[in-house]
N, C-alpha and C positions, 0 to 999 in steps of 0.2 A: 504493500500500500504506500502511494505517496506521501508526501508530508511539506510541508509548506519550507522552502529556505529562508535560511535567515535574512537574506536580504533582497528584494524584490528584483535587485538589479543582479543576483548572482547569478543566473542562469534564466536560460531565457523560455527556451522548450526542457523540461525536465524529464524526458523519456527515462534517461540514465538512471533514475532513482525507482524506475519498475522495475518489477521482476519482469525477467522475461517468458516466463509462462504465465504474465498476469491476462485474463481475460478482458480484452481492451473496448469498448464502445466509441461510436460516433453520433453525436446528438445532435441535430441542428437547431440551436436556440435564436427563433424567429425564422424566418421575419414576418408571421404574420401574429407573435407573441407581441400582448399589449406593452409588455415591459422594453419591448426595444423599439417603437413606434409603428411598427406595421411596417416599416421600410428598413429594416437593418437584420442582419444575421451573424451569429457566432457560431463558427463552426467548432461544437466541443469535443474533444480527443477524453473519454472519460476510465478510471480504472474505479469502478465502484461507484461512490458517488464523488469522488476525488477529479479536480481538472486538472489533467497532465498537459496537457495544449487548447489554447486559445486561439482563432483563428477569424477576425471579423471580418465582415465583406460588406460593404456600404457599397452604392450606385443603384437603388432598387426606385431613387426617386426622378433621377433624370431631368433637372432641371433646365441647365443648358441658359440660367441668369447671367453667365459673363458678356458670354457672345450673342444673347441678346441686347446686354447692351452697348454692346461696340455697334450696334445695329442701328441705334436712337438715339438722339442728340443729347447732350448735357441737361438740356430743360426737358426733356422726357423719361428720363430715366428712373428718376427720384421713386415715383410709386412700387416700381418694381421692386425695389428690395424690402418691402414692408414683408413682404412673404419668405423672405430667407429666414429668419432668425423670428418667428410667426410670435413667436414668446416675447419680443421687445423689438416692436417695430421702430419705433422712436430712434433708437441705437443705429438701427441700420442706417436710416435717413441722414443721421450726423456723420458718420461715418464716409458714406457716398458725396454728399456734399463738401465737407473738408477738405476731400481729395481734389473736387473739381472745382473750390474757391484760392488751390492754393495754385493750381497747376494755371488758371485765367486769371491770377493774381487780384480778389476779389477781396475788399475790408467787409468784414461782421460787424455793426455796430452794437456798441458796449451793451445795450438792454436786451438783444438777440442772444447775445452770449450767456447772460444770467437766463434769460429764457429755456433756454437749450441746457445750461445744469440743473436746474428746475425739471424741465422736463424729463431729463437722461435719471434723476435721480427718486424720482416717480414711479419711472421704468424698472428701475433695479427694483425696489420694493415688490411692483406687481410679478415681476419675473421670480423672483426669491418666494413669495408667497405661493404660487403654480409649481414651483420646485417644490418645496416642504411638503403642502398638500399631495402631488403626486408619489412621493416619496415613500410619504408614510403608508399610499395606498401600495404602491408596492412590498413594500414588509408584510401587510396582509394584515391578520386577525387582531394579533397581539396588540395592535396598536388603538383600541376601540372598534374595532374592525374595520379600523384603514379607514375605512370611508368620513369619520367624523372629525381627524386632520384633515383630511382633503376638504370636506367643505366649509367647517370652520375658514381656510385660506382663502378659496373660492370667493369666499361672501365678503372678505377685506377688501381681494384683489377687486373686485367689482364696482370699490368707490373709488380707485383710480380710474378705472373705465368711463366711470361717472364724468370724472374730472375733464380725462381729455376728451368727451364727447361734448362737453361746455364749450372746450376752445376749436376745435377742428370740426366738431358736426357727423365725426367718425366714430366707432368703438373701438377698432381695431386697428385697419388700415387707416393711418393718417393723412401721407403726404403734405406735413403739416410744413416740414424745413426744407429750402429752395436757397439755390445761390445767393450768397449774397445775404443771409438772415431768415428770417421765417414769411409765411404766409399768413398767419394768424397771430395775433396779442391776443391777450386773455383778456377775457370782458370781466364786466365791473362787478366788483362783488368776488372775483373768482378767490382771490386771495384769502378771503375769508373763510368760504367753502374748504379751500384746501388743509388752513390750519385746523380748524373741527376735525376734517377729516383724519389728522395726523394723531390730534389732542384722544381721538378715540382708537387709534391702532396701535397707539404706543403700548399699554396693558392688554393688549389681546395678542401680542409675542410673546409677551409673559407666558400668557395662558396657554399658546400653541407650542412654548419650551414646557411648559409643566408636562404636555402630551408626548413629545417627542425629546431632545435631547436632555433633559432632565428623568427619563422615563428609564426602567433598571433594563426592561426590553430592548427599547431601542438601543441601549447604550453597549448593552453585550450583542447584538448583531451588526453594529458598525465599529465597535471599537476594537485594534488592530486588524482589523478586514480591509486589503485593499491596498496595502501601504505602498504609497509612491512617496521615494525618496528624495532631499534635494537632488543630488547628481541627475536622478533619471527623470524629474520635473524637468530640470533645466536640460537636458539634451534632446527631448523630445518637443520642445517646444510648446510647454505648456505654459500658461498664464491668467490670469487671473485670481478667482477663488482656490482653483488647482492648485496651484503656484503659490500661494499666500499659504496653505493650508499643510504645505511642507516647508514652512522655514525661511521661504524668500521674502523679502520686504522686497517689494517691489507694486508697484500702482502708478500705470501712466496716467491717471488723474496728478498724483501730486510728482512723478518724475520728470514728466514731460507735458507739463501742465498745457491746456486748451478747453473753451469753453472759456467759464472765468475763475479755474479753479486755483487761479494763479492769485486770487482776491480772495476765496472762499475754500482756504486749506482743508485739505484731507486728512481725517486718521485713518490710516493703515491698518487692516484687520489682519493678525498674523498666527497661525497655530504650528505647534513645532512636529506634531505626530506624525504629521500626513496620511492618517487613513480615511476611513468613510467619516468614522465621528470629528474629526476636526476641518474634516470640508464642509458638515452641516455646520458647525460652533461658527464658521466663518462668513456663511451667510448668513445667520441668523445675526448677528454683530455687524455689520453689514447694513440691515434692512433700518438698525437703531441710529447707523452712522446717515444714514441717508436720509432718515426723520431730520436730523441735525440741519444738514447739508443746508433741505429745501427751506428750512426755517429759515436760515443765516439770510440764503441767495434773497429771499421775500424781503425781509425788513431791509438789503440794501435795493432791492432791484429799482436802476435807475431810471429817470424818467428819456426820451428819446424816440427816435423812429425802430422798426424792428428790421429795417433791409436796404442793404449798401445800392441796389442796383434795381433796372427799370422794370416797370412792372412788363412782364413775357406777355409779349403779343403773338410773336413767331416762334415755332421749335426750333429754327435757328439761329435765335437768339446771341449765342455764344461760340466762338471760335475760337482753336486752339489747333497752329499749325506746327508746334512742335516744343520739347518740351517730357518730360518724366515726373513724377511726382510719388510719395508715398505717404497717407495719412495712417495716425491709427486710434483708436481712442479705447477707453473701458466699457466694454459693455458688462451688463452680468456673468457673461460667460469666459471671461480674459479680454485678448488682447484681437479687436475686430480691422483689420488694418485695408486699407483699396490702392492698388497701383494703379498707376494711369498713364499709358504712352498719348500724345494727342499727336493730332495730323490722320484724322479718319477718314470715314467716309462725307463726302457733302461739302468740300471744301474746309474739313475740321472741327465740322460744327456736332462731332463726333469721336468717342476716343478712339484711337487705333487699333489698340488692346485692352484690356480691362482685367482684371485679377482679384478676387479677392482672396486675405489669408483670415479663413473662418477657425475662430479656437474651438469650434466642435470636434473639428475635421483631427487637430492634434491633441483633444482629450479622448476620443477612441484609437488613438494611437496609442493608448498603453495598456489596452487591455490585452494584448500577447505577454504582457511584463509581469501585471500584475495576478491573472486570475489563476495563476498555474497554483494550484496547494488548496487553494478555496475549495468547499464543496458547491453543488450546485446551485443549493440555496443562498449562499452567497453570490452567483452572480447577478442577479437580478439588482441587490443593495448597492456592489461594485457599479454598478452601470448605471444605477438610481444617484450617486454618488457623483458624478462626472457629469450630468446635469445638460447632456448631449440634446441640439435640434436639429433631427437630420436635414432640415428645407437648407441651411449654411453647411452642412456636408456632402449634400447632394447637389449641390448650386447647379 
């Protein structure tokens, strides 16, 4: 029988530790199992209930987002990435935009900026809340029976919905941030709406850590399950919560500050263990930093217009004959970054190439590392853990 190594990163495939008269199975975990989205698979090499080999296979969503937009100009592009990263549309918007404000050298004025950590930091909250709740449904019974984490978050997440459906008119997809600053200010009153809405979710984390990571259950099926270490964090390219949750201090909000976080400083949420239980600790801490954040960005936000550039009359609006660029910022999931060649199609009113590097794409990049020694029922946690959306894996 296998047995978990001491170090995540010591061996990769651990055949070498069967016997070799052990009677070996092959499982395929998904991809129509709800715990890996209905679009993902793990091919498991199993000895018992033991994972001797992990083997994922993502591409079951086929999205084909880059080269679509090398297809459409700068001023059309924006909507489409509301759907990569389905869990934090907002993020992606900033993200796509930064790239193509920096590459047509385009100023943000100051109240767009605080608008945008405001909004980005809204985002994390709803995304963090959708993770916990989904999470604990994955654990299954023990946890209330799953279901009453999940909607306890559900029902939180739902007054941010609230919120940005006051300023955009949207729930989901916004297409709210456009070259140049946003499309939308928040109307009168919003401000207020939002601190209530804070003033009441700040003790209902409480309440969903007394359920989960304060819980004896929860805590012995995520705690040492999973563990990714600094070294193999940082080689594999991982980042954000991931990356925080092994030991790195690291946050391109306050490293490589953008938005206005260069005005409205960051604490750094960091846990040393690196397993499942210190990637929840770190968004949960997280969602209390990000209570902080929006409060701060409110009471300065300044008064101003919210967009450097002309209102778009034409989709080709904007031209860019040449020229590379690379933005990147924090989304909930790490680090969301957009390369941009310009000199495309239409006289450039188009990029050349288009790229993005999705942190989904290299947080299931460690699951060959990590789930060898686990049993079964551990991988579902491991993978609940890593907080993966396939539509930015499958771009």
């Amino acid at each position: 029988m296998a047995t978990a190594a001491n170090s995540p990163t010591e061996s990769r495939y651990r055949l070498d530790q069967v016997d070799a008269d052990a009677d070996l199975m092959v499982l395929n975990f998904g991809p129509q199992h709800p715990s890996t989205h209905g679009v993902f698979r793990i091919k498991l090499i199993l000895d018992g209930e033991i994972v001797i080999r992990a083997i994922p296979y993502a591409g079951y969503l086929h999205r084909g987002v880059e080269k679509l937009l090398e297809k459409l100009t700068y001023a059309q592009g924006v909507p489409i990435v509301d759907k990569n990263d389905y869990v934090s549309p907002m993020s992606n918007e900033q993200a796509l935009v930064m790239a193509f404000e920096k590459l047509l050298k385009v100023e943000v004025p100051r109240r767009a900026r605080y608008l945008r950590l405001i909004f980005s930091e809204l985002q994390r909250i709803a995304s963090h809340l959708l993770w916990l709740g989904t999470f604990a449904l994955d654990m299954g019974g023990a946890l209330g029976g799953g279901s009453t984490v999940f909607m306890y978050c559900f029902r939180d997440r739902e007054g941010i919905l609230d919120l940005f459906e006051a300023v955009t008119g949207g729930r989901f997809h916004y297409n709210t941030h456009t070259i140049g600053g946003n499309r939308h200010d928040i109307p009168l009153g919003w401000d207020k709406r939002v601190l209530a809405y804070l003033d009441m979710l700040e003790p209902r984390i409480a309440e969903c850590e007394s359920m989960t990571t304060n819980n004896s259950i929860f805590v012995a099926r995520t705690q040492g399950i999973g563990l990714i270490d600094k070294d193999l964090a940082q080689g594999l390219g991982l980042s954000g919560p991931l990356l925080r949750a092994s030991g790195v201090d690291h946050d391109l909000r306050r490293d490589a500050p953008y938005h206005a976080y260069d005005e409205v400083p960051v604490r750094v949420m960091v846990e040393q263990a690196g397993d499942c239980q210190a990637r929840a600790l770190v968004r949960v801490r997280e969602m209390r930093e990000s209570i902080r954040l929006v409060r701060e960005a409110l009471a300065g936000l300044p008064e101003g217009g919210i967009n450097s550039g002309k209102i778009i009359k034409m989709p080709q609006q904007f031209k860019a004959q040449s020229g590379q660029v690379y933005a990147a910022i924090e989304t909930p999931r790490g680090e969301l970054g957009t390369f941009v060649i310009a000199g495309g199609g239409d006289k450039g009113t188009a990029p050349y190439r288009l790229k993005i590097r999705a942190p989904s794409l290299h947080a299931l990049s460690a699951l060959p590392w990590i789930l060898p020694g686990h049993t079964i029922s551990d991988v579902v946690v491991v993978l609940g853990s890593l907080d993966p959306i396939m539509g930015e894996v499958d771009r």
